[in-house]
NUVO-826876 format. One record per residue (C-alpha): residue number from 1; y, x, z. Coordinates in steps of 0.2 Angstrom, whole numbers. Last residue first. Layout:
! residues N
NUM|Y|X|Z
...
This chain:
! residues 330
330|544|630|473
329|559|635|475
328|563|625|493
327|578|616|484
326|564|613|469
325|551|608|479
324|561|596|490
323|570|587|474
322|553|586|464
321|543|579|480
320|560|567|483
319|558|561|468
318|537|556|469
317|544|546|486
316|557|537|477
315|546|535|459
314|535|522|469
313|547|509|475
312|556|506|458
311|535|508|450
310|529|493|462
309|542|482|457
308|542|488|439
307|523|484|437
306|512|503|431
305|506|502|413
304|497|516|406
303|492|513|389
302|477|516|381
301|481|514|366
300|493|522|355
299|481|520|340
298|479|537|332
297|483|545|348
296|472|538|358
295|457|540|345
294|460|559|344
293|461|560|363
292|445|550|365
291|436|564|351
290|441|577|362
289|435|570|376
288|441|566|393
287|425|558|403
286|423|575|411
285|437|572|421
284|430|556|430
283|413|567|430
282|420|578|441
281|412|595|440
280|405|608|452
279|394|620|444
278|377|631|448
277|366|615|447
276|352|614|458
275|359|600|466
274|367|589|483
273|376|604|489
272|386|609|478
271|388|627|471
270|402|640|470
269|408|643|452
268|408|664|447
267|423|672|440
266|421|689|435
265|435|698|428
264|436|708|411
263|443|692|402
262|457|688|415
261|467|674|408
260|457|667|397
259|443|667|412
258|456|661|423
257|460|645|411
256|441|640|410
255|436|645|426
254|452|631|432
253|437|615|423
252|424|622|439
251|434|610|450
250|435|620|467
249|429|634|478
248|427|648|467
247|419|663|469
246|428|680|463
245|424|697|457
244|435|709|449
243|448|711|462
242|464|720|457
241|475|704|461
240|490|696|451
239|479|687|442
238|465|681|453
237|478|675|464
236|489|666|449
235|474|655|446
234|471|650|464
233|490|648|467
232|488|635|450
231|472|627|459
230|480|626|475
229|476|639|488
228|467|646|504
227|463|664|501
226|447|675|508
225|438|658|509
224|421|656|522
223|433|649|537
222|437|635|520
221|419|632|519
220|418|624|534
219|432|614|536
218|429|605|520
217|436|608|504
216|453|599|499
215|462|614|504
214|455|622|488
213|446|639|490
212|444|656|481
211|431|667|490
210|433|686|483
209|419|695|478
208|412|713|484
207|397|707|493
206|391|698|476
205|372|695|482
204|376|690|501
203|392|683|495
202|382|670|484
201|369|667|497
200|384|662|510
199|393|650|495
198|376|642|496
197|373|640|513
196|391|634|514
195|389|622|502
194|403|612|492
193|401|594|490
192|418|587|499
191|428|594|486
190|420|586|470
189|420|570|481
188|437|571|486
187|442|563|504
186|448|548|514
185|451|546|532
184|469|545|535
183|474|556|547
182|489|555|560
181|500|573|561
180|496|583|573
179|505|599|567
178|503|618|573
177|508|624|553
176|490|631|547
175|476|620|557
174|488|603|556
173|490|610|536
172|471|611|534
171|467|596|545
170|478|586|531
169|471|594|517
168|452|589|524
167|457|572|529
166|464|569|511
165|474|549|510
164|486|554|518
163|498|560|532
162|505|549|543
161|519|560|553
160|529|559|568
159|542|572|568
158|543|584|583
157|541|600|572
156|556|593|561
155|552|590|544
154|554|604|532
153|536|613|538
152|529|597|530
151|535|602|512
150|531|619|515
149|513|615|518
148|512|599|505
147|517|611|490
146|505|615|482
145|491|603|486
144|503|591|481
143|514|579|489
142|524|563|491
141|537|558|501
140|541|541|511
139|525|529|505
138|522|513|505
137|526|513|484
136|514|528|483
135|499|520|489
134|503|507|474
133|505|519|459
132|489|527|465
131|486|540|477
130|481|559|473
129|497|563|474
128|496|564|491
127|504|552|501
126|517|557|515
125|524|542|530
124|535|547|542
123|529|537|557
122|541|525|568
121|527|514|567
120|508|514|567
119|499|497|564
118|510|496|549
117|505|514|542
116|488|506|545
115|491|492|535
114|498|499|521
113|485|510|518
112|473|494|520
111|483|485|505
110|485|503|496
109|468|507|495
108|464|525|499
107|447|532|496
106|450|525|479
105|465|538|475
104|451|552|481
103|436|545|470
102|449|547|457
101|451|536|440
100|445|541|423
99|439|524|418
98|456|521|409
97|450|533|396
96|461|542|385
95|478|542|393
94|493|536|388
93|511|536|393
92|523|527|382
91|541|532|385
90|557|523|394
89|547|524|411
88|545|543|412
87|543|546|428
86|534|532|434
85|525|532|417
84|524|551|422
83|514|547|440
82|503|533|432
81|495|543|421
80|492|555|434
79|485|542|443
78|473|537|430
77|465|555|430
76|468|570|417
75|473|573|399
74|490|563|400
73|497|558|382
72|514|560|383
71|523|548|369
70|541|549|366
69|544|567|368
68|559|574|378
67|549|582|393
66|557|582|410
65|551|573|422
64|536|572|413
63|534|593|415
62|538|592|435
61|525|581|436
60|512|591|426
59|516|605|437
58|514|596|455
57|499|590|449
56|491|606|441
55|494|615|425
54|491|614|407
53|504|611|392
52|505|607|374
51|485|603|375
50|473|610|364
49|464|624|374
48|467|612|390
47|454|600|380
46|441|613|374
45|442|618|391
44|436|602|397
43|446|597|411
42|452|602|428
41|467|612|423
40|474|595|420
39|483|590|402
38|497|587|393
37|497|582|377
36|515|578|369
35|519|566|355
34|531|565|343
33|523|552|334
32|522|564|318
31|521|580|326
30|508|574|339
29|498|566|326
28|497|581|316
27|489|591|333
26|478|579|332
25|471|580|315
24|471|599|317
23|458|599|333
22|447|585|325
21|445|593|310
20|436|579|301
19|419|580|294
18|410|570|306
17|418|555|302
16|427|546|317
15|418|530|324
14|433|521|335
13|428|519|353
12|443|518|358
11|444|517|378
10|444|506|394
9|426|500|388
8|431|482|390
7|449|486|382
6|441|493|369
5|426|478|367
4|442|467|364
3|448|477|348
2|464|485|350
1|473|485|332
């Protein structure tokens, strides 16, 4: 049963006995309620070590789409939740703390987004995924830091674009592709808090390392980067390449996957600017815990629930995104 201080909360907070094996008792749940746990490479390790799959937006999309469990459990923000219930509206989509939202998807609210594409017609309008259910429903195709370059190199170099809600992705493709499209002025605030005079002092002392950033980082700091990626290209980059040192420009949760990925590899988190601490972590993610997920799963709750008027205008622009990236092999 939900209990009213639940839903207050936006999450069970059900007392589990210290004894339990949290990790086993949820991977029981998932077979029983046939359940899948997906989560974002942004989270707690602990979480991505557990989850049935891990990857970026465009990649947890594309897995909703197509997964044949009854319940996915969303490891992330709110809006990826919304994104599978879009996708996936015959299943239950939960998420274990509805007050893991997105200082991004808030930059942006859809009554003044839909204002300005208003004020500006005759515009093809693409959302980041980083939107919510809302945003998306006024929107013509959708994006992810994967695939938003290739995506707006299939328009016609003449076409008149609204791009939203990440000023610094959108001045990222206008800089790569030769595009003006029309900003809207919202950005991420784990992005937006990377120093340059600290990523400088970390090159000074690691002169050999590579710089690793996402397009969501600021002008500045992106002239600093050797590669200029999504998290998942970031990943695969230190991968597929013989460096051993990298600095990373982004959500410190990907050092978790890269360092399974390439023990003998150094892989080193650039700083904010507003701390002495060495990371860069958003606290909306960090409220995913293992103990939330176990709780969610044991009583289906919190649900994502997205309006049906709102979700039939929404899922258009998410299908066109999976129909683009898949003709373009992405």
């Amino acid at each position: 049963m939900v209990k009213k201080e639940w839903i207050d909360k936006g999450f069970v907070d059900e007392p589990i006995a210290k004894e339990l094996d949290l990790k086993s008792e949820i991977r029981e749940l998932c077979r029983k309620k046939n359940a899948v746990i997906m989560a974002h490479y942004y989270t707690e390790g602990i979480i991505q070590d557990l989850a049935d799959f891990v990857g970026d937006s465009l990649a947890l999309a594309q897995k909703a789409a197509k997964t044949e469990a009854d319940i996915i459990v969303m490891c992330g923000v709110h809006f990826m939740g919304e994104t599978n219930k879009i996708l996936c509206p015959d299943k239950k989509v939960l998420v274990p703390d509805l007050n893991a939202t997105c200082s991004l998807a808030e930059s942006c609210p859809a009554d003044e987004f839909s204002r300005f594409v208003s004020a500006h017609p005759g515009h093809t309008v693409i959302s980041y995924v980083n939107t919510t259910a809302a945003t998306k429903a006024v929107t013509d195709v959708v994006v992810t830091s994967s695939n938003a370059r290739q995506i707006v190199e299939s328009f016609p170099s003449d076409e008149k674009i609204i791009f939203g809600p990440d000023r610094n992705l959108g001045n990222y493709i206008n800089s790569v592709t030769g595009r003006d499209m029309l900003l809207w002025d919202g950005a991420c605030h784990v992005h937006e808090k990377f120093s340059v005079e600290k990523i400088l002092e970390l090159k000074k002392s690691h002169p050999e390392a590579k710089v690793l950033a996402h397009p969501e980082c600021k002008g500045a700091v992106l002239k600093l980067a050797d590669v200029v990626g999504s998290t998942a290209a970031l990943l695969k980059y230190a991968i597929r390449h013989e460096e051993k040192e990298f600095i990373v420009a982004t959500e410190s949760g990907i050092l978790h996957e890269m360092q399974k990925a390439c023990p003998e590899k150094t892989f080193i988190p650039a700083p904010p600017d507003d701390s002495t601490c060495a990371c860069n972590e958003c606290n909306y993610m960090r409220l995913i815990t293992l103990e939330k997920l176990y709780n969610t799963l044991k009583y289906e709750w919190p649900e994502i629930v997205v309006d049906a008027e709102v979700a039939e205008k929404a899922v258009k622009p998410i299908h066109r995104m999976l129909e683009i990236s898949e003709k373009l092999g992405l």
